[in-house]
N, C-alpha and C positions, 0 to 999 in steps of 0.2 A: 183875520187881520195879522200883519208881520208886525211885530213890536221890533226895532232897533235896537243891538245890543247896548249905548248910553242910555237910549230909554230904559230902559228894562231895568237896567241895577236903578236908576233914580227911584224909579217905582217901586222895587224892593227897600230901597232906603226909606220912602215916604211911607212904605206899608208898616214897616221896622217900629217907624217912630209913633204912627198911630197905635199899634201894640203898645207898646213902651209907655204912651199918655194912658191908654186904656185902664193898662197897669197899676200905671200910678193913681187914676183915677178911684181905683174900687182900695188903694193902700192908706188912701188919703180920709177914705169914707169911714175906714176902719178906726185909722191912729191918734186921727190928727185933733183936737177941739175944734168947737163948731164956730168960731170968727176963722180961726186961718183956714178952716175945712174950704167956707163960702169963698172966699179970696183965689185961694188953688185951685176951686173947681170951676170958678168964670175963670183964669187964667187957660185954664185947660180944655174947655171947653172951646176960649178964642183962637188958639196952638190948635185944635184937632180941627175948627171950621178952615182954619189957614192950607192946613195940609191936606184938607178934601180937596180945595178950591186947588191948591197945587197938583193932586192928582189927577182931575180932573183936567186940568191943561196938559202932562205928560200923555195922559191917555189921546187928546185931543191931537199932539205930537207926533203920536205915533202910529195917525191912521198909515196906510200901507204908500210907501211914497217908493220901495224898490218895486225895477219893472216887474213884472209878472209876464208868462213867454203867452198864457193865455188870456189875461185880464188886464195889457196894457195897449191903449187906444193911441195910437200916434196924433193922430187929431186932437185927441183933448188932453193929449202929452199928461195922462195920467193912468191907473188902474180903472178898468171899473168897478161896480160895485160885484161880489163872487154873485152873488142873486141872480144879475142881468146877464151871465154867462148864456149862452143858446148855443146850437149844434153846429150851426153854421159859421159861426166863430171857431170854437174847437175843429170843424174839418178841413175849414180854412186854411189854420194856421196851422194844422198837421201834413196840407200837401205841401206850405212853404218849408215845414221844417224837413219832409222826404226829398221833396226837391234841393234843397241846400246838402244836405246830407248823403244821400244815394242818388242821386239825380233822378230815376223815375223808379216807377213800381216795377218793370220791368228786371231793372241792376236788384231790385228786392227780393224779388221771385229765384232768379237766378244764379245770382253771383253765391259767394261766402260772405256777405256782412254778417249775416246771423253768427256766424260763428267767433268773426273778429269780438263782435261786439262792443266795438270803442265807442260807437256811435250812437247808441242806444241811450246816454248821458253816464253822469260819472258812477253813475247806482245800479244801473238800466231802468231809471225809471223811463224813462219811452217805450221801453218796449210792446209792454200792454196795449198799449195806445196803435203805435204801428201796425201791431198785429190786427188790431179789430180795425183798423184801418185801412189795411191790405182787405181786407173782408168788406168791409161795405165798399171799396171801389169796385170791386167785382162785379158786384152785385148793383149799383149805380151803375158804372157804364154796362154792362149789360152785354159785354163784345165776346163773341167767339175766340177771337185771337186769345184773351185775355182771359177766360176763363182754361185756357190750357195751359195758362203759367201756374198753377196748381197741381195737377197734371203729370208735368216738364221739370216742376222745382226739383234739388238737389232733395231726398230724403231729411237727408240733415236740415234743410229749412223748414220742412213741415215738422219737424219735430222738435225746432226750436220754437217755432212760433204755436203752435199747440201748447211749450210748454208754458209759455209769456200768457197765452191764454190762464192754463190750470191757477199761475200766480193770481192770476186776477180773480181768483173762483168762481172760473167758468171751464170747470175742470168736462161737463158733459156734453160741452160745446165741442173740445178739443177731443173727444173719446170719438165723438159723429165725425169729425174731419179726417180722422186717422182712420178709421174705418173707412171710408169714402176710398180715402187714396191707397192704402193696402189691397180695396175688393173691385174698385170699378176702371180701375186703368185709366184709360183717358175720353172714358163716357161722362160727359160733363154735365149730364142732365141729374143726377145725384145733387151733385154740388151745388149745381144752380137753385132746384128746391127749396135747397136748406138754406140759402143765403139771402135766396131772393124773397122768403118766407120770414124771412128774417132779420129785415131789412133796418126796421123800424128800430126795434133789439138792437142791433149793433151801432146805431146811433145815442142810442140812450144810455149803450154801455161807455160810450166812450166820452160824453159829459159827466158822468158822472163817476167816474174815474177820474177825471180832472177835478171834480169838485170834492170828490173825498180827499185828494191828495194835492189840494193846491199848494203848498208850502214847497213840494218836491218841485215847483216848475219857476222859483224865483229864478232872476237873472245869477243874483249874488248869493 
């Protein structure tokens, strides 16, 4: 859940004050004679039920109402819940975001984005994500052409995307691709093994990447 930053100080204000009655409550139990003890402690007792029933509304407030790039349903022009995230959502919206961004996996394989990096978001958090990305397409479509863009990439992109892998600690994944492309040249039957073996793996890595780090993928 994103909390809003006016929610959030409210919340610390109403927590503040719950302290602060708390406080008063066990100074009162100490100090005070037992008529005005009674008096103070239903007064305070009615102030600390006020201020649940008020936190309880900010908390209500502040379910997650900015978009999420993986968790917002244009249909029902809301988030969904992070729970009902599935892989198919996550690859979805990962070939809209390659598409928007690099135009296809090909300009990925190929070009020097890796290296610009502007693109990858303002942290690189996408990076991880593209990479096991570029990895399960491979291994989905299943094409010869396409498994030569591995192959054919710029050294520098296997080795930045190995490196976006180690980030993700999938440091032994990235150690087998680098090995692959340093000993087998452009024999694609290595690579395909390991990918097409591990297919399943690279889809659950890449939900669950999202759901470790959803905060990284709000709009704002």
């Amino acid at each position: 859940m994103r909390i809003q930053k006016p929610v959030a100080i409210l919340l610390a204000v109403v927590m503040a004050l719950l302290a602060i009655l708390g406080a008063f409550l066990v100074k009162v139990g100490v100090t005070t004679p037992q008529v005005f003890k009674k008096i103070c402690f239903f007064i305070c007792v009615a102030m600390i039920a006020v201020l649940i029933a008020l936190l309880g509304y900010l908390l209500f407030l502040s379910r997650d109402k900015e978009p999420n790039y993986f968790l917002y349903d244009r249909n029902l022009g809301k988030n969904i819940p992070l729970e009902e995230l599935r892989f198919q959502t996550v690859n979805e919206k990962m070939t809209v975001y390659i598409s928007t961004n690099f135009e296809n996996a090909e300009k990925l394989w190929m070009s020097d984005v890796w290296a610009r990096g502007a693109r990858f978001g303002a942290n690189g958090e996408y990076s991880g994500l593209v990479a096991y990305k570029m990895l399960f397409d491979l291994a989905d479509h299943d094409k010869v052409d396409q498994w030569d863009f591995f192959a054919e990439a710029p050294m520098e992109t296997i080795i930045r995307l190995c490196d976006a892998l180690s980030r993700c600690g999938d440091r032994n994944l990235a150690q087998k691709l680098m090995y692959i492309r340093q000993n087998c040249g452009v024999e694609i039957a290595p690579l395909r093994s390991l990918l097409l073996g591990n297919k399943k793996y690279l889809a659950n890595k890449m939900v669950n990447l999202v759901r470790r780090n959803i905060e990284w993928f709000y709009y704002t």
